[in-house]
C-alpha positions in Angstrom: -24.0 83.1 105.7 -21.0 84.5 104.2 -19.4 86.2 107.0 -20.1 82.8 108.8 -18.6 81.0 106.0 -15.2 83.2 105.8 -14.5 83.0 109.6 -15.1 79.1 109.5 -13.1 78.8 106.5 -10.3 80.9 108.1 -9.4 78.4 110.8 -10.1 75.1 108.3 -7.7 74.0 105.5 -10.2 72.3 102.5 -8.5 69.2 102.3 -8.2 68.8 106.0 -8.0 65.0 106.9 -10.1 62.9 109.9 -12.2 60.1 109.9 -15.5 61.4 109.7 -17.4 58.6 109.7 -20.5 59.3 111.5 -22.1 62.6 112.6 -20.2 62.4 115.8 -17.3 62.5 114.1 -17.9 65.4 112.2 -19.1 67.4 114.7 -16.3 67.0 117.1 -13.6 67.6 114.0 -15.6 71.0 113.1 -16.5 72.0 116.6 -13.0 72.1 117.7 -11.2 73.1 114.3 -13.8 76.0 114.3 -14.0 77.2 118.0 -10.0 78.0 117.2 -10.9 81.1 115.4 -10.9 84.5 117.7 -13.8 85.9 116.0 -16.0 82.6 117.7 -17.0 83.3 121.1 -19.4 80.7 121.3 -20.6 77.6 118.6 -22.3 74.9 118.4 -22.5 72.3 115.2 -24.9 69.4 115.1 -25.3 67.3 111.9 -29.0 67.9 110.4 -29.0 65.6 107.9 -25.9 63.1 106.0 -26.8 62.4 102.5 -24.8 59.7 100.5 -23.9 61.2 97.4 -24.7 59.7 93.8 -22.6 61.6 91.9 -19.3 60.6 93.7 -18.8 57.3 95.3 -17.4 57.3 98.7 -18.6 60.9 99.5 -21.6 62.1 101.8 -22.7 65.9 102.1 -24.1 66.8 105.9 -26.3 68.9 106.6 -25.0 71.1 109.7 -27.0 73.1 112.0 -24.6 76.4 113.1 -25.3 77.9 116.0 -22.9 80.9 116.9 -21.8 83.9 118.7 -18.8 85.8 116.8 -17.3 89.7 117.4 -18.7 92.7 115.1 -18.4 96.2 115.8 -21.2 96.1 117.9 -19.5 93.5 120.2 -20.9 90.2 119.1 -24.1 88.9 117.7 -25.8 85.6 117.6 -25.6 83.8 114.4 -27.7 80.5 113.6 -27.5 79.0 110.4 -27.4 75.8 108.3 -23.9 75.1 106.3 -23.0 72.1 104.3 -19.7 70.2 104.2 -18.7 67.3 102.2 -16.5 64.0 103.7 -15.5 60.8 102.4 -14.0 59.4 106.2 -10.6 60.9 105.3 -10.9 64.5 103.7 -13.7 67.1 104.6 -14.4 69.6 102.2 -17.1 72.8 101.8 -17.5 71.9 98.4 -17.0 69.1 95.6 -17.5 70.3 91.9 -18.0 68.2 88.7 -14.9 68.8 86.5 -17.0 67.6 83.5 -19.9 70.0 84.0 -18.5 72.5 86.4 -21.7 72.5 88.7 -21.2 72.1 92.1 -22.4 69.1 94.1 -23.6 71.4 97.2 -26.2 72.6 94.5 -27.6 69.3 94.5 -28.0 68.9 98.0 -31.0 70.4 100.0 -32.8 70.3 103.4 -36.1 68.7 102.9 -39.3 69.8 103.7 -40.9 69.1 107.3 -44.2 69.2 108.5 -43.5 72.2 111.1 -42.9 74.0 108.1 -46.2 73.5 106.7 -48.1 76.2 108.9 -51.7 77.1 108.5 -50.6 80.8 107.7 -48.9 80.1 104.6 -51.6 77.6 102.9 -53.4 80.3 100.6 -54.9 77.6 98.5 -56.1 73.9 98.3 -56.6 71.4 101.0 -53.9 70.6 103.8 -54.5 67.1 103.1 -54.5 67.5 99.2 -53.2 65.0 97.0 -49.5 67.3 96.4 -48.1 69.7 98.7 -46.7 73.1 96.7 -44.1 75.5 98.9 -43.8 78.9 97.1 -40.8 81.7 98.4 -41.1 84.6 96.2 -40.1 88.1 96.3 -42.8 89.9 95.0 -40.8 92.7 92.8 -37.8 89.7 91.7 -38.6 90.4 88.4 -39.1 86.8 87.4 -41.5 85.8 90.2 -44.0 88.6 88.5 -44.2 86.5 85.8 -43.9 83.2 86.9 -45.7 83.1 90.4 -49.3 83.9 89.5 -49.0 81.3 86.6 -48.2 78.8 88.9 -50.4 79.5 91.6 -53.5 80.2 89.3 -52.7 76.7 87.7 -52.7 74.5 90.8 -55.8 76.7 92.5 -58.4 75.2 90.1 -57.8 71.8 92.1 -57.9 72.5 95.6 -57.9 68.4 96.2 -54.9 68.4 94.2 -52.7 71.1 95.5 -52.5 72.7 98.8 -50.1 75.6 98.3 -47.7 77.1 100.7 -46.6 80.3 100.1 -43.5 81.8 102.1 -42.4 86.0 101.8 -39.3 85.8 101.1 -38.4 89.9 100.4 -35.2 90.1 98.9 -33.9 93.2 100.7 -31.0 94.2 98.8 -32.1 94.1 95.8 -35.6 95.3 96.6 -36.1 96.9 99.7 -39.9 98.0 99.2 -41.0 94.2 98.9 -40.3 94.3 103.1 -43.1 96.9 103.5 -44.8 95.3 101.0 -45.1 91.6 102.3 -46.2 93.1 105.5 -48.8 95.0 104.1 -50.0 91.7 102.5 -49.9 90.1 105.4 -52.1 92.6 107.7 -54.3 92.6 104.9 -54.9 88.8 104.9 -55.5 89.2 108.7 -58.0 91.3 108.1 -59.9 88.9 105.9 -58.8 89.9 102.5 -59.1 86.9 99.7 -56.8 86.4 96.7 -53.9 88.7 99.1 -51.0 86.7 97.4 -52.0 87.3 93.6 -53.2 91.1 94.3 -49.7 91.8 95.4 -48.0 91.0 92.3 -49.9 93.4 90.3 -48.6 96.1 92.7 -46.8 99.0 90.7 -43.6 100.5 92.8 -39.9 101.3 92.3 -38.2 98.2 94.1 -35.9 100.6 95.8 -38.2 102.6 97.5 -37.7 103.2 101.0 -40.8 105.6 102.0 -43.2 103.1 103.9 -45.9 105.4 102.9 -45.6 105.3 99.3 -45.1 102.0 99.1 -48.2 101.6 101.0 -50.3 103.7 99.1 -49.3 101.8 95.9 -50.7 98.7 97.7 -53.5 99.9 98.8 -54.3 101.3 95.5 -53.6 98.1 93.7 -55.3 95.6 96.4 -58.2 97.9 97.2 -57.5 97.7 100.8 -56.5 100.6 103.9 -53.2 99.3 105.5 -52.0 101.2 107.8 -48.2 101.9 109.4 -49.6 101.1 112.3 -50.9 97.7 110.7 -47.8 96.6 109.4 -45.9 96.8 112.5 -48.5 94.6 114.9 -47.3 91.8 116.5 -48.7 89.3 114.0 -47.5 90.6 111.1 -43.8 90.9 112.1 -44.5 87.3 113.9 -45.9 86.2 110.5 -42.9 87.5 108.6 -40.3 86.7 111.0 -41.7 82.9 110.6 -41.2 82.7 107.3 -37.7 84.1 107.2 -36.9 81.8 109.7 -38.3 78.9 107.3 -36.8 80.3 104.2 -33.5 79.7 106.6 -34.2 76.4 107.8 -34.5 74.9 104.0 -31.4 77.3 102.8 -33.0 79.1 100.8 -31.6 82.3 99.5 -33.1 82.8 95.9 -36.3 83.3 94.5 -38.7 82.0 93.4 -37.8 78.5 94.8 -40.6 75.6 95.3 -40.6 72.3 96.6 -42.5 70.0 95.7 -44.2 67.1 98.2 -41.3 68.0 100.4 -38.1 68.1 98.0 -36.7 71.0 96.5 -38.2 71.2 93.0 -35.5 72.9 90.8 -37.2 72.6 87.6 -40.2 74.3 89.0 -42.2 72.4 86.8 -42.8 69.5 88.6 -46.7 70.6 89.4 -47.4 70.3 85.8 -46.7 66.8 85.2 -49.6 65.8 88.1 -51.5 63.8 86.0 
């Protein structure tokens, strides 16, 4: 997102002026400010979503769906990504920030949930039609997800007509590369019928950094009780499985962990399950 973010922002002066008015408006002002950088060979913006803002009367955020081929050292790649821009009709702007609190207003914005994203791979508890619908993306060495993650999940699991809960890998790679090998091994080991995966795999004891495949294995397999293999990991279901929820993770911008929604909006207290009465 970055290097999309530098190259856009390259070619685009913040307090550019247009009337952006409706997503058709905004499109064709970024599409063709944009498209004037070098470094864009090919792009493509569509307005996902416009949001009137509460916090500043006058001003929407939108939602933008990216879709992108720029130069790199290899010769170009394809980049596709969501972005959000701020307009009142007159000024566009990648961000708006509070002067009392100094927060920004594009952390207060956020794709919501859709019901694509609720695949039958991801519910690990509960009923699909359950009463509240939990989405979980954790990491599971970010050191706070240990902690909070099983919490949560063993809460809401005691009422399956309750809570159906989604959970999403979402490896944090550079900051801890062994979580990759380990969400995968997860995952083979939940196609191979194993119950409770998702709870077994934060009790798993490894250096975050580790890069052997093996080791990090054996310390799953150790913890979970299970025989993944190499050759497990890199089946076609598992790196389908994992590219899927990557690809989700990107959809609903998230980059952190652990994040939840909660019945389809981003729940940033994380809390939000416990006042289901």
């Amino acid at each position: 997102m970055l290097l999309m973010l530098r190259l856009l922002l390259s070619t685009l002066i913040v307090s550019s002026f247009l009337q952006a008015n409706t997503d058709a408006d905004m499109e064709a002002f970024l599409q063709k400010t944009f498209s004037a950088n070098p470094n864009i060979l090919k792009l493509d913006v569509k307005v996902h979503k416009k949001i009137k803002l509460e916090q500043v009367d006058g001003w929407s955020a939108f939602i933008l769906n990216v879709d992108a081929k720029v130069k790199d050292k290899e010769g170009s790649r394809d980049v596709n990504q969501k972005m959000i821009w701020f307009s009142n009709g007159t000024t566009i702007s990648p961000d708006l920030i509070d002067m009392k609190t100094g927060t920004s207003l594009k952390d207060t914005v956020s794709p919501s949930f859709e019901s694509s994203h609720y695949k039958k791979q991801n519910l690990i508890y509960g009923n699909a039609d359950a009463a509240h619908k939990v989405a979980i993306f954790s990491d599971p060495l970010c050191p706070f997800c240990r902690d909070f993650v099983p919490k949560a999940i063993e809460y809401m699991k005691k009422d399956p007509k309750k809570f159906a809960i989604y959970y999403y890998h979402l490896p944090l790679e550079s900051l801890h590369p062994a979580a990759v090998t380990l969400v995968k091994a997860a995952t083979a080991a939940e196609l191979k019928g194993e119950k409770d995966v998702v709870l077994k795999l934060y009790k798993v004891e490894v250096d975050a950094r580790e890069s052997d495949e093996n080791k990090i294995l054996a310390a799953f397999n150790k913890s979970a009780k299970t025989n993944i293999t190499l050759q497990d990991i890199k089946s076609k279901a598992v790196q389908e499985h994992f590219s899927s929820d990557i690809k989700i993770a990107s959809d609903l911008m998230v980059n952190g962990t652990p994040t939840m929604f909660f019945d389809d909006m981003l729940d940033k207290t994380k809390v939000q399950y416990q006042k289901v009465k």
